[in-house]
FIPAVO-233358 format. One record per residue (C-alpha): residue in three letters; x, y, z. Coordinates in steps of 0.1 Angstrom, whole numbers, plus 2048, in hexadecimal, padded with zeros to 3 digits. Example, Ala and Ser with C-alpha at 12.3 -4.5 7.8 and 13.67 -1.06 7.14 Angstrom:
! FIPAVO-233358
Ala87B7D384E/Ser8897F5847/
END
This chain:
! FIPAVO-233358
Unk7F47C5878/Unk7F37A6864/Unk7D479E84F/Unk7C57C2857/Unk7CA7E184E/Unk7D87FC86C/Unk7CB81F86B/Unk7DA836888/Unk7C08368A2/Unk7A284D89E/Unk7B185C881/Unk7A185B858/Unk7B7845845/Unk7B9867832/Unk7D087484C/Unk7DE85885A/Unk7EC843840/Unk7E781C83F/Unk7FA7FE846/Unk7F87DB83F/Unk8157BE845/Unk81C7A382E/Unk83778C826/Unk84D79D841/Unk8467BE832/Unk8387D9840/Unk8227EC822/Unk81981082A/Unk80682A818/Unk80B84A822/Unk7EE861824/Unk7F38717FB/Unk7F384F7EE/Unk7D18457FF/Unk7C48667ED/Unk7CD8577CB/Unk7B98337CE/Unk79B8497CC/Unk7A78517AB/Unk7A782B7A2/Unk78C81A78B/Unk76E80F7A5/Unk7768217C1/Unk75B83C7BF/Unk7448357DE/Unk75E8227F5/Unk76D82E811/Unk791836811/Unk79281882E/Unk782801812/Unk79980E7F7/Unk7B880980E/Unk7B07E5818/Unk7A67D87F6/Unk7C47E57E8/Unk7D87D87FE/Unk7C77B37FE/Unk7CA7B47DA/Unk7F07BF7D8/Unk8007B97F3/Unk80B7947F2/Unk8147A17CC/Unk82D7BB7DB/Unk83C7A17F7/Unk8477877DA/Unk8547A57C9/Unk8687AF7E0/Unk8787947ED/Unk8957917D3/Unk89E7B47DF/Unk8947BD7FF/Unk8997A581D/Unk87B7A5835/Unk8717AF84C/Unk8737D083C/Unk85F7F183C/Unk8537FB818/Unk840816813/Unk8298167EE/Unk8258327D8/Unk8098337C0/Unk8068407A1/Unk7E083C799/Unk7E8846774/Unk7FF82E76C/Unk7ED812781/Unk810806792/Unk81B80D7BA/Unk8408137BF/Unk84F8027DD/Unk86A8137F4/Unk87D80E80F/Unk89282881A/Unk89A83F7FF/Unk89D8207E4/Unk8808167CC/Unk8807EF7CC/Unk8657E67B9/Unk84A7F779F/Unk82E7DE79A/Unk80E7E7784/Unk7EE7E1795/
END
């Protein structure tokens, strides 16, 4: 879904994951890592559907430019987020192409 962000149909983003395309890419948050952007500064009050789709306005072209040294697109990447250390992790398949700090 380009410009959007996909939640599986009739299901929480809690549950379902998210997924948002950009650049070619395919960014996906699996259900864990939409837990932790509660844990982010300002997110107490939003929906995890707010949470999901600000995060992913803010970073995503980020990640795309990132990636495209390494990763050819189209490409699924799924992001791992470390709340803690404010930086998402992108993989595809079982290799880690990119850490950026949010």
């Amino acid at each position: 879904m380009t410009g959007g962000v996909e939640f599986g149909a009739g299901v929480p983003a809690i549950a379902a994951g998210a997924e948002r395309e950009c650049g070619g890419y395919q960014f996906r948050l699996e259900p864990p890592d939409v837990v932790k952007l509660r844990e982010l500064a300002g997110a107490r009050g939003k929906s995890d559907e707010i949470l999901v789709a600000e995060f992913f306005d803010a970073q995503a072209p980020r990640w795309a430019e990132s990636l495209a040294e390494n990763l050819p697109a189209p490409a699924e990447v799924r992001i791992v987020v470390d709340p803690y250390s404010r930086q998402a992790f992108m993989a595809s398949g079982n290799v880690v192409y990119s850490i950026l700090s949010f």
